[in-house]
TILUMTI-981225 format. One record per residue: residue number from 1; x, y, z of N, C-alpha, C in turn. Coordinates in pm, whole numbers. Example, Ala and Ser with C-alpha at 12.3 -4.5 7.8 and 13.67 -1.06 7.14 Angstrom:
   i  neast nnorth    nup caeast canorth   caup  ceast cnorth    cup
   1   1319   -569    780   1230    -450    780   1320   -330    780
   2   1285   -225    708   1367    -106    714   1290      3    787
//
This chain:
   i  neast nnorth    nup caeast canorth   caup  ceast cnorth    cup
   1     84   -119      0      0       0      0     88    125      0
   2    -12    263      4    143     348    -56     60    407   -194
   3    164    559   -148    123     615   -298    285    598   -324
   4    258    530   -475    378     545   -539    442    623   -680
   5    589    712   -658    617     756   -767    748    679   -843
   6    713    654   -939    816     544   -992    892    634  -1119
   7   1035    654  -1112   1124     735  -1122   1203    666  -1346
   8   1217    713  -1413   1250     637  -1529   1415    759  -1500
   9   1470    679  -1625   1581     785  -1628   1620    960  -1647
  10   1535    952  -1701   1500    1114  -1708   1449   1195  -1643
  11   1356   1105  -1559   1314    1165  -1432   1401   1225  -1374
  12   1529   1124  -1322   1600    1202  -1231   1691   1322  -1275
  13   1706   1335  -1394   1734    1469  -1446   1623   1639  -1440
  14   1470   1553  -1422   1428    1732  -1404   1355   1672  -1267
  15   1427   1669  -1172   1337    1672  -1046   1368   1835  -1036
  16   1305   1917   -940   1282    2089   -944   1260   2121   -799
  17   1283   2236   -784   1203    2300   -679   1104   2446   -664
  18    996   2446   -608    892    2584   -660    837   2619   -539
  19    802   2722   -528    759    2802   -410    643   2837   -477
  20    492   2812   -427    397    2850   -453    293   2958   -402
  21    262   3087   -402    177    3162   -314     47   3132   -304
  22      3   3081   -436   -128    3043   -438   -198   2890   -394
  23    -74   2821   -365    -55    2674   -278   -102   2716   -155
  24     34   2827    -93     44    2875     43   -102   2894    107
  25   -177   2992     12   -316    3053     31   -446   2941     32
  26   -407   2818    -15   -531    2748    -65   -506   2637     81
  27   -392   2622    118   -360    2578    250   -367   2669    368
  28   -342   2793    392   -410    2899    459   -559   2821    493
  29   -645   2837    404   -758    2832    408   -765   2693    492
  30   -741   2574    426   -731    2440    501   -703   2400    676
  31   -622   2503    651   -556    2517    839   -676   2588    919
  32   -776   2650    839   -896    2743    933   -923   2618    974
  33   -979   2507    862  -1037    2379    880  -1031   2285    945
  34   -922   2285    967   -843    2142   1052   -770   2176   1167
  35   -834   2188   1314   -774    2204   1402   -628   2157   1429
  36   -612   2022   1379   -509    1978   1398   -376   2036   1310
  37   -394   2116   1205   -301    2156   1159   -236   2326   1231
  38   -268   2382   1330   -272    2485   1398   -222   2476   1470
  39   -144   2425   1548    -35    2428   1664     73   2538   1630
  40    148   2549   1514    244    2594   1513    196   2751   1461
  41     90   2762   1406      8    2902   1335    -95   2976   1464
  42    -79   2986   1552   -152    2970   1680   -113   3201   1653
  43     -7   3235   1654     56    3383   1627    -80   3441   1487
  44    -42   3355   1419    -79    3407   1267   -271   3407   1286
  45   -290   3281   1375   -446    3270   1356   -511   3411   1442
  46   -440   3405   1524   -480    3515   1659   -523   3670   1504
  47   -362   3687   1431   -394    3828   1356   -509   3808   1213
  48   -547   3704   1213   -643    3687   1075   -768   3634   1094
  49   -803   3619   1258   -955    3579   1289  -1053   3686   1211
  50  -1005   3805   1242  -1128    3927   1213  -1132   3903   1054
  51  -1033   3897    976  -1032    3919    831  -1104   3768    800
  52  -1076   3671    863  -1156    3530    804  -1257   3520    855
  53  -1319   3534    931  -1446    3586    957  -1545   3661    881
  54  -1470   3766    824  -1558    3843    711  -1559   3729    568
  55  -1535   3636    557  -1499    3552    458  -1600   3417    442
  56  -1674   3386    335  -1771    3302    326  -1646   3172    271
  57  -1623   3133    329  -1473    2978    231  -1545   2864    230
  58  -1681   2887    279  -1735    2731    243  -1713   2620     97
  59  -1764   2745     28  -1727    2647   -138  -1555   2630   -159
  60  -1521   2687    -79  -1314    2632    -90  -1324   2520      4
  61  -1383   2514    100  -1374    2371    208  -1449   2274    121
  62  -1526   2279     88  -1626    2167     11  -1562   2106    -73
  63  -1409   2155   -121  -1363    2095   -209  -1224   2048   -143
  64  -1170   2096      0  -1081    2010     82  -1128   1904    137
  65  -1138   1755     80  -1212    1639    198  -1083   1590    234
  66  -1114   1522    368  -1031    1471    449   -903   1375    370
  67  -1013   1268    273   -925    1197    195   -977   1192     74
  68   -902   1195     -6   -927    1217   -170   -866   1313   -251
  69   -942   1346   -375   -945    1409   -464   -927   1553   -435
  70   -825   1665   -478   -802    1810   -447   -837   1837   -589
  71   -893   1970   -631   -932    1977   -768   -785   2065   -867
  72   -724   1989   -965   -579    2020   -930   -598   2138  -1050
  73   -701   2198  -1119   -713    2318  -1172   -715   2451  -1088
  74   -719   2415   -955   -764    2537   -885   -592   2581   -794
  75   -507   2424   -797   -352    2519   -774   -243   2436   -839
  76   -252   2499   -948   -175    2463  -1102    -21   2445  -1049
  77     -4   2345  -1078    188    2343  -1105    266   2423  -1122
  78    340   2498  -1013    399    2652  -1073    518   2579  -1180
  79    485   2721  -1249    557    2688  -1386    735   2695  -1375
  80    754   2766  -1261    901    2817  -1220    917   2834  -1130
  81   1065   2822  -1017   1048    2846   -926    981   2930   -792
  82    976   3066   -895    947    3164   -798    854   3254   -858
  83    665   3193   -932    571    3225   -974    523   3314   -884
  84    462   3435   -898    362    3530   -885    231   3490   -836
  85    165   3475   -698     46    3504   -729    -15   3522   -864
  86    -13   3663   -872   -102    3668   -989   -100   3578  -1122
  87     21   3545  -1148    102    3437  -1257    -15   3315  -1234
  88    -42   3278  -1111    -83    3124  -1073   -266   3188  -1104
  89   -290   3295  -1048   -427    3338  -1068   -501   3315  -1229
  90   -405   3403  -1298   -428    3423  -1455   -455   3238  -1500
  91   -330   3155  -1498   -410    3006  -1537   -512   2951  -1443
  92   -561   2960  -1345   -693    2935  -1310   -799   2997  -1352
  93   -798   3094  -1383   -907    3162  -1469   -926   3097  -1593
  94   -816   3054  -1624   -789    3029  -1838   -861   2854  -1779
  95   -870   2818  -1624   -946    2647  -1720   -998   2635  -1785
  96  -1009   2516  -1860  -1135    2485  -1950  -1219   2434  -1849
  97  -1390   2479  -1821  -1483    2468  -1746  -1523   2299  -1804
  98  -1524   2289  -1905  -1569    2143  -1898  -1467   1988  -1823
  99  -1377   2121  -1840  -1243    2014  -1754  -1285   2006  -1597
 100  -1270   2148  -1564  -1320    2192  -1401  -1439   2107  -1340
 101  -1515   2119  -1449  -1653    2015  -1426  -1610   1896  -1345
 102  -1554   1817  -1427  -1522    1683  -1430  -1414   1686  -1281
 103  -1303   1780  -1250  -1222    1797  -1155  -1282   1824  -1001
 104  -1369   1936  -1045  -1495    1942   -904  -1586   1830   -889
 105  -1617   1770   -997  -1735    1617   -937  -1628   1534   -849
 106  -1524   1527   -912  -1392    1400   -825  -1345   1477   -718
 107  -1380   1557   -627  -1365    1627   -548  -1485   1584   -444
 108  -1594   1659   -490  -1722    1667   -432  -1744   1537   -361
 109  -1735   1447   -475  -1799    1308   -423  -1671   1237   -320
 110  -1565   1302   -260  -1492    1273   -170  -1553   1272    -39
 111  -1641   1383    -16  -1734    1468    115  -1851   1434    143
 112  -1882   1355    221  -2025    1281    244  -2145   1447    241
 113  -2212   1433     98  -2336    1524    112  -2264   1671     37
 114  -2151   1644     30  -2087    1758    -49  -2172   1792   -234
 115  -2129   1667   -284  -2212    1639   -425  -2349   1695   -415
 116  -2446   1659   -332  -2597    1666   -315  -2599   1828   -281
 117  -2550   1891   -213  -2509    2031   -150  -2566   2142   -234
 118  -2591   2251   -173  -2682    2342   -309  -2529   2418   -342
 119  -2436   2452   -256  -2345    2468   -350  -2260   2402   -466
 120  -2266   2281   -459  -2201    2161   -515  -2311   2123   -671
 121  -2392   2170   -641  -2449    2168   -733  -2472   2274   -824
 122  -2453   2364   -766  -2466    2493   -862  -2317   2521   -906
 123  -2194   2431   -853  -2078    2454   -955  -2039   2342  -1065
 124  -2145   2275  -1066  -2157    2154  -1162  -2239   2189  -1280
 125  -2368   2258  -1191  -2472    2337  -1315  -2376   2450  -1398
 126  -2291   2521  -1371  -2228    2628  -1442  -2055   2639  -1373
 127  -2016   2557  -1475  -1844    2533  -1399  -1779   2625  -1445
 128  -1832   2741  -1568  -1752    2832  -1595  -1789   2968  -1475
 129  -1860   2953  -1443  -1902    3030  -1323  -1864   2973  -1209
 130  -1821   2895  -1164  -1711    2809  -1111  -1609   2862  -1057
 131  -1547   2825  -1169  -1381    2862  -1218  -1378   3018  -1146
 132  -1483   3112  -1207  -1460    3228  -1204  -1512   3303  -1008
 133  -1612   3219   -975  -1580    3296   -835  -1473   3172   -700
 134  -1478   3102   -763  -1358    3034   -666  -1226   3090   -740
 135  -1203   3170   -815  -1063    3262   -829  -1078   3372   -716
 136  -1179   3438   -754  -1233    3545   -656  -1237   3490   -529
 137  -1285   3413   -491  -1283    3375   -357  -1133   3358   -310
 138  -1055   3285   -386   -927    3242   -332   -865   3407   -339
 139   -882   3478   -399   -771    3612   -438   -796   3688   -322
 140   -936   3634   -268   -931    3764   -139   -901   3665     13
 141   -916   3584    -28   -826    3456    136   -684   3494     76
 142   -698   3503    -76   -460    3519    -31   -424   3702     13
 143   -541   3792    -18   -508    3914     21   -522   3968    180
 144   -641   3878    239   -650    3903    374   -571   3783    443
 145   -522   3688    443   -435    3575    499   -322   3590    496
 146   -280   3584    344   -136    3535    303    -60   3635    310
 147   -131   3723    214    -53    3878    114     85   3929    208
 148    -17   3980    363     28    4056    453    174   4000    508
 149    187   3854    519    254    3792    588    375   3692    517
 150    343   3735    392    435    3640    256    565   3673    240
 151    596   3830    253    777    3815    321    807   3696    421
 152    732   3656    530    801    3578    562    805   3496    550
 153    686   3480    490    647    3243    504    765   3266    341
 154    793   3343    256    826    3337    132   1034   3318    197
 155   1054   3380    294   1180    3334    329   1186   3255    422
 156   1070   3240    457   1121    3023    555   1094   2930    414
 157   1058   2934    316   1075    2854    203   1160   2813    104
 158   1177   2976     60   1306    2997     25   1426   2922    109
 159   1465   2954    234   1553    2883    311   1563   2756    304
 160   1436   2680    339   1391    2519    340   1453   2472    148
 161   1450   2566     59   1490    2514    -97   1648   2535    -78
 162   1697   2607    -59   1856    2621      2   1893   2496     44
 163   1861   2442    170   1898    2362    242   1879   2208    205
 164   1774   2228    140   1754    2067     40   1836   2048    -88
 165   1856   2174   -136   1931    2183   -260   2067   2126   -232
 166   2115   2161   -120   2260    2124    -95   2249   1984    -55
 167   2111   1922     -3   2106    1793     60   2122   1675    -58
 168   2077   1773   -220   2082    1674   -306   2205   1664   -384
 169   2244   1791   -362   2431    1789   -426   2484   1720   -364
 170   2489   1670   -231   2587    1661   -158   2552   1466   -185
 171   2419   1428   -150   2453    1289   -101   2321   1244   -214
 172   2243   1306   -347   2162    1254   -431   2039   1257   -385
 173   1946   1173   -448   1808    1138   -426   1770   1102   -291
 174   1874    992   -260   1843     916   -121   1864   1031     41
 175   1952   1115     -6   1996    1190     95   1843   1334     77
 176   1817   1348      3   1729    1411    -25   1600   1415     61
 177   1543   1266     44   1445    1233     30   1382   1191    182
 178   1528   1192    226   1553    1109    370   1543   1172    489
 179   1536   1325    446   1480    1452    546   1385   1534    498
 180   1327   1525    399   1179    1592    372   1032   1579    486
 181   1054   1389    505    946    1389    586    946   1223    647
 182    909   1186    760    902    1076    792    810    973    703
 183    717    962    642    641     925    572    716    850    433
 184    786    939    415    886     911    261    967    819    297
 185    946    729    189   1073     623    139   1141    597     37
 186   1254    612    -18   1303     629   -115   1392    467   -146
 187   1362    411   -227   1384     283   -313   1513    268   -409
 188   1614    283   -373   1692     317   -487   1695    169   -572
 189   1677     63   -561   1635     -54   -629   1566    -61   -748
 190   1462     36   -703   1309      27   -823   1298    190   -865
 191   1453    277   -788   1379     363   -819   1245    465   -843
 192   1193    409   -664   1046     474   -666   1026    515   -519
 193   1014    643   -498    978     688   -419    811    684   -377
 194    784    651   -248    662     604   -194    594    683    -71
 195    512    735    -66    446     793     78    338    709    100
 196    385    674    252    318     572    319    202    612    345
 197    108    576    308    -97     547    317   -178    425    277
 198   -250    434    399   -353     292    366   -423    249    197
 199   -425    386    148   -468     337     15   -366    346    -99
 200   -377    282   -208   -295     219   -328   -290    335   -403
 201   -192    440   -437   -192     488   -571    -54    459   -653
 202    -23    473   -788     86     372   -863    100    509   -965
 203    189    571  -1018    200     669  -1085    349    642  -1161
 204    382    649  -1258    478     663  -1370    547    800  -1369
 205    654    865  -1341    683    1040  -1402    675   1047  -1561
 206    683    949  -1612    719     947  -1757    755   1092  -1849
 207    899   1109  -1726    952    1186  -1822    963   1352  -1770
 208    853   1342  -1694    845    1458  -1619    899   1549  -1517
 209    975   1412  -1454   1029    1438  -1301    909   1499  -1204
 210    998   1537  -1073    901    1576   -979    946   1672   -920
 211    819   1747   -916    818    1901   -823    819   1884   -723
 212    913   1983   -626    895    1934   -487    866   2067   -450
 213    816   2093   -385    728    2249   -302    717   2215   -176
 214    787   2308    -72    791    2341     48    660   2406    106
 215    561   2374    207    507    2480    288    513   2456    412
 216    456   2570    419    434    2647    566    325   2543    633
 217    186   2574    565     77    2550    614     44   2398    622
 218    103   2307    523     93    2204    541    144   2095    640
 219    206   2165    707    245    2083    817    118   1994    903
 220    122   1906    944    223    1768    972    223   1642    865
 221    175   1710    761    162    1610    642    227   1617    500
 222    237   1549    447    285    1531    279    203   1501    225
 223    208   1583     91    132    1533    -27    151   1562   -137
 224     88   1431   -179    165    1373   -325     27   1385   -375
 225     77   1512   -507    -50    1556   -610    -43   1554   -764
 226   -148   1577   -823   -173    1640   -945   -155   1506  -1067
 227   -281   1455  -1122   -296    1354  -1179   -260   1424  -1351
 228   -235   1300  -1499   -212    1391  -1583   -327   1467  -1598
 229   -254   1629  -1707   -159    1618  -1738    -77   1713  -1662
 230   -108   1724  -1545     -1    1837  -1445    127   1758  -1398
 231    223   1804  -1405    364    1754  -1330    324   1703  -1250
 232    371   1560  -1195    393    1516  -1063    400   1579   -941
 233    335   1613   -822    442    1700   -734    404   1638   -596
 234    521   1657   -496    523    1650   -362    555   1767   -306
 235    418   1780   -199    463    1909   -143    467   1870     46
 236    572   1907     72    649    1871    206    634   1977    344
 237    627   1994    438    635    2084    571    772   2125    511
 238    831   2276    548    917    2318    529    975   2340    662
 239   1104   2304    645   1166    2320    821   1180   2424    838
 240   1178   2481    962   1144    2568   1087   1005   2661   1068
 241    931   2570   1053    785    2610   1086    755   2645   1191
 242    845   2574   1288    785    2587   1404    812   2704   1484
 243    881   2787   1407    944    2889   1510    905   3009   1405
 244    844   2987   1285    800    3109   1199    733   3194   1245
 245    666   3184   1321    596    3319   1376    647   3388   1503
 246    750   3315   1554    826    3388   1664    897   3444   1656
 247    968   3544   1774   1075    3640   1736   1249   3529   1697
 248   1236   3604   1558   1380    3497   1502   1508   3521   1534
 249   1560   3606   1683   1663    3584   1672   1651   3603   1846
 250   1755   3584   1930   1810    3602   2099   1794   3764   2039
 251   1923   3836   2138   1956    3949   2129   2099   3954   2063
 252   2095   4063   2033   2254    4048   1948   2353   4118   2012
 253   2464   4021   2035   2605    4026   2133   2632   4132   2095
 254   2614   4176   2262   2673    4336   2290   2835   4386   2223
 255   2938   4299   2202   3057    4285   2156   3038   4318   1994
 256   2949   4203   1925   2912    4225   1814   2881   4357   1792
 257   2764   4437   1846   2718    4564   1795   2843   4671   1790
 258   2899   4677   1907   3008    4760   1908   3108   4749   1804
 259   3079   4657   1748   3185    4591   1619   3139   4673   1482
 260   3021   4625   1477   2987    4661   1370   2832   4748   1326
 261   2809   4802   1494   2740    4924   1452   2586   4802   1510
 262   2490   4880   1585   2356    4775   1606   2331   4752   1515
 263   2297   4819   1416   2168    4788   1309   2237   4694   1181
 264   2371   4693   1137   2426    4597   1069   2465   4435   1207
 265   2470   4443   1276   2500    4342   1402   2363   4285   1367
 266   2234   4327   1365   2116    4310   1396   2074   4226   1245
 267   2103   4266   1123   2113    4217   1020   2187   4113   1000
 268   2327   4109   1073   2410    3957   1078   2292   3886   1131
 269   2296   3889   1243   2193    3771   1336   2074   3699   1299
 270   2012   3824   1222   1873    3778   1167   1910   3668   1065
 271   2033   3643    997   1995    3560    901   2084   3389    972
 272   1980   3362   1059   1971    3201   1087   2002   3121    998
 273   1881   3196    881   1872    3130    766   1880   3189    655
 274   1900   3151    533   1905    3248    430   1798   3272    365
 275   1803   3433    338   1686    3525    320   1737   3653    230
 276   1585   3675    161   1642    3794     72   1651   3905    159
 277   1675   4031     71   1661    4135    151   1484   4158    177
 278   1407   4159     98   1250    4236    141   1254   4130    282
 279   1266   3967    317   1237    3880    410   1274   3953    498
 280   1409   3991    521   1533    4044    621   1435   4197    686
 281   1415   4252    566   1313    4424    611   1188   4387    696
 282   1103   4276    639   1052    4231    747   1010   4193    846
 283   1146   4108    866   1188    4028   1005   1240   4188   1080
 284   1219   4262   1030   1322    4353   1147   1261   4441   1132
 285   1196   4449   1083   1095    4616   1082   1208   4741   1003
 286   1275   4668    910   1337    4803    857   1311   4809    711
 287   1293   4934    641   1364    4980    517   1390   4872    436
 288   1362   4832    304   1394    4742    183   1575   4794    199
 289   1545   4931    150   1695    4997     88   1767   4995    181
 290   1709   5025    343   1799    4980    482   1873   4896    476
 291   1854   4781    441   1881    4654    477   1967   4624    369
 292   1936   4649    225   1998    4650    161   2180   4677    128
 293   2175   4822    205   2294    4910    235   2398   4764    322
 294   2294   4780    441   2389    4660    555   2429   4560    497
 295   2341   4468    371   2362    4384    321   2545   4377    229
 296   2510   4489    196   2617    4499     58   2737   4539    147
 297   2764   4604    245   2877    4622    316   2948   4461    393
 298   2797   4396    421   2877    4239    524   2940   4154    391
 299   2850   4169    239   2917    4098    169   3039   4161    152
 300   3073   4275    107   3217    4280     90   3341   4268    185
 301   3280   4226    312   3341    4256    442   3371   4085    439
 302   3366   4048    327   3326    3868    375   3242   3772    434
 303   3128   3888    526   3052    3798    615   2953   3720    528
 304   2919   3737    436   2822    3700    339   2805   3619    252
 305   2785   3521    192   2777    3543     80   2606   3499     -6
 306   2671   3519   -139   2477    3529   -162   2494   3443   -309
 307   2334   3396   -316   2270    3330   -425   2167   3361   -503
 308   2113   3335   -633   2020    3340   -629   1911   3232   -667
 309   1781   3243   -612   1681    3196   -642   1605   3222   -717
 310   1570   3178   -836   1459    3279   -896   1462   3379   -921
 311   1363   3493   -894   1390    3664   -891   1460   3679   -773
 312   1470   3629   -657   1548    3655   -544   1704   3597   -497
 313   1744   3742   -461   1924    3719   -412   1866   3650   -253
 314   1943   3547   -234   1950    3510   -119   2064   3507     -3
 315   2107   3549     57   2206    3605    181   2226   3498    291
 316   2343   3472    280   2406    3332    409   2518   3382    491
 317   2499   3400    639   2620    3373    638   2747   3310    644
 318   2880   3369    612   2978    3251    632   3044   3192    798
 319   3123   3134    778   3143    3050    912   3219   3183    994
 320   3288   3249    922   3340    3353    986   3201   3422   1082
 321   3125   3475   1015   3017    3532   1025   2940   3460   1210
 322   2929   3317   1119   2893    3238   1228   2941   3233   1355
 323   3085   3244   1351   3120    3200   1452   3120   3359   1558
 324   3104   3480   1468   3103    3618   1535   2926   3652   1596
 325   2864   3582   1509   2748    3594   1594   2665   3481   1696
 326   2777   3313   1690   2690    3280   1813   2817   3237   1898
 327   2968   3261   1862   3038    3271   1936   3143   3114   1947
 328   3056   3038   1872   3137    2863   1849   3264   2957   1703
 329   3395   2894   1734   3489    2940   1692   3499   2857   1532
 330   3549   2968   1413   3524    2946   1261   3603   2839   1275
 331   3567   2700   1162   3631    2566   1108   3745   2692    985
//
């Protein structure tokens, strides 16, 4: 038993990684749903009761059931790593409604009474009317949920793709696969990666490879989505969820500041993990161009160094760095 992804040779040439906003948002919504996914969002729920409240998400829940079918027109395969909202909005609008049709019935009939439902039925009677206010619906759960708060969940993701990226340079598939999530098993025999569940699914990449997408919201689970003709994808808990909504750093060594001034000291520290600059303005309540300035002085100073992701430079620091802000002496 087991959902299984069974890997051909080419597969393992485009496996990928993507950061999704409109994933983030459609799981937002899911976490209102499921008590059990809220332990670690307990900060975030407290600031978005009033705004979800004003919010009717029933016809978005009607189509989250416990087990089954997700309707995979409504959060499309980002096309690139580091898609736009709006990017992901524009192809949900463009479904074909007779497709959507068919995607919302294999949904519906997951939810005891969902199908029979006067909403469930009136997006079956007119799926192009469908399509078009479950965009609307989702655009204003990602503007009152997500929007506000996407610097950061967008650099605990970012970080979590960093840190796997190097997990697959360094030791391949198996090393990869082997810290995403307890659930995962990776086969190097048959070449098929498997997430453990009572029910049977059997899937081919043929050719496609597999997306792997980090979130926030999905924590404490994995899932393995999107039937043809969407890419394969697994989308995983991204590490340090658990501390995303808390304050991300101690205080910064009094020695340090005197070194190098508070507000660049304060910019070393913050980056635990690596983060762009807008994440960094964020996390600290400063200035884009603030941060920026501090940024470009630690890189040339050596403390730094940077990558990029996508549209985004991402900022690490080095061991030097390391060892000046938690005090364990540079390798």
């Amino acid at each position: 038993m087991g959902f299984h992804y069974r890997f051909g040779p080419g597969d393992l040439l485009r496996c990928r990684f993507a950061v999704s906003p409109r994933w983030e948002t459609q799981e937002a919504v899911r976490t209102l749903l499921r008590p059990h996914r809220q332990a670690y969002h307990l900060p975030w729920l407290r600031q978005v009761r009033a705004a979800a409240e004003g919010l009717d998400l029933r016809p978005l829940w009607l189509l989250m059931p416990r087990a089954g079918h997700h309707p995979d027109f409504l959060s499309p395969s980002p096309l690139g790593p580091a898609v736009t909202f709006e990017e992901e909005q524009a192809r949900v609008r463009a479904a074909d409604p007779e497709a959507a049709r068919e995607d919302l019935r294999l949904s519906l009939v997951c939810t005891p009474g969902a199908l029979e439902s006067d909403i469930g039925q009136r997006m079956l009677a007119d799926p192009a009317r469908a399509v078009r206010e479950l965009a609307d619906l989702t655009e204003r759960a990602w503007e009152a949920l997500v929007a506000p708060h996407w610097p950061r969940l967008r650099g605990l993701l970012e970080a979590d793709i960093v840190f796997h990226s190097r997990r697959l340079a360094a030791g391949g598939l198996e090393a990869l696969f082997d810290g995403l999530h307890p659930d995962l098993r990776w086969y190097e025999e048959t070449a098929t990666l498997t997430i453990e569940r009572p029910a049977h699914h059997d899937r081919s990449l043929d050719g496609q490879g597999l997306l792997l997408m980090p979130s926030a919201f999905v924590w404490p689970e994995v899932v393995g989505g999107y039937d043809p003709p969407w890419q394969p994808t697994l989308v995983y808990p991204a590490r340090g969820v658990g501390a995303l909504w808390t304050a991300s750093t101690g205080p910064t060594p009094q020695a340090l500041a005197r070194l190098l001034g508070r507000a660049r000291a304060d910019v070393l520290c913050a980056l635990h993990e690596p983060a762009s600059t807008t994440a960094l303005a964020h996390r600290l309540g400063l200035a884009p161009s603030t941060v920026s300035a501090h940024l470009t002085v630690l890189h040339a100073a050596g403390l730094l160094v940077s990558a990029r992701h996508g549209h985004q430079v991402l900022y690490e620091r080095t061991p030097l760095a390391i060892a000046l802000t938690t005090g364990d002496p540079a390798p």
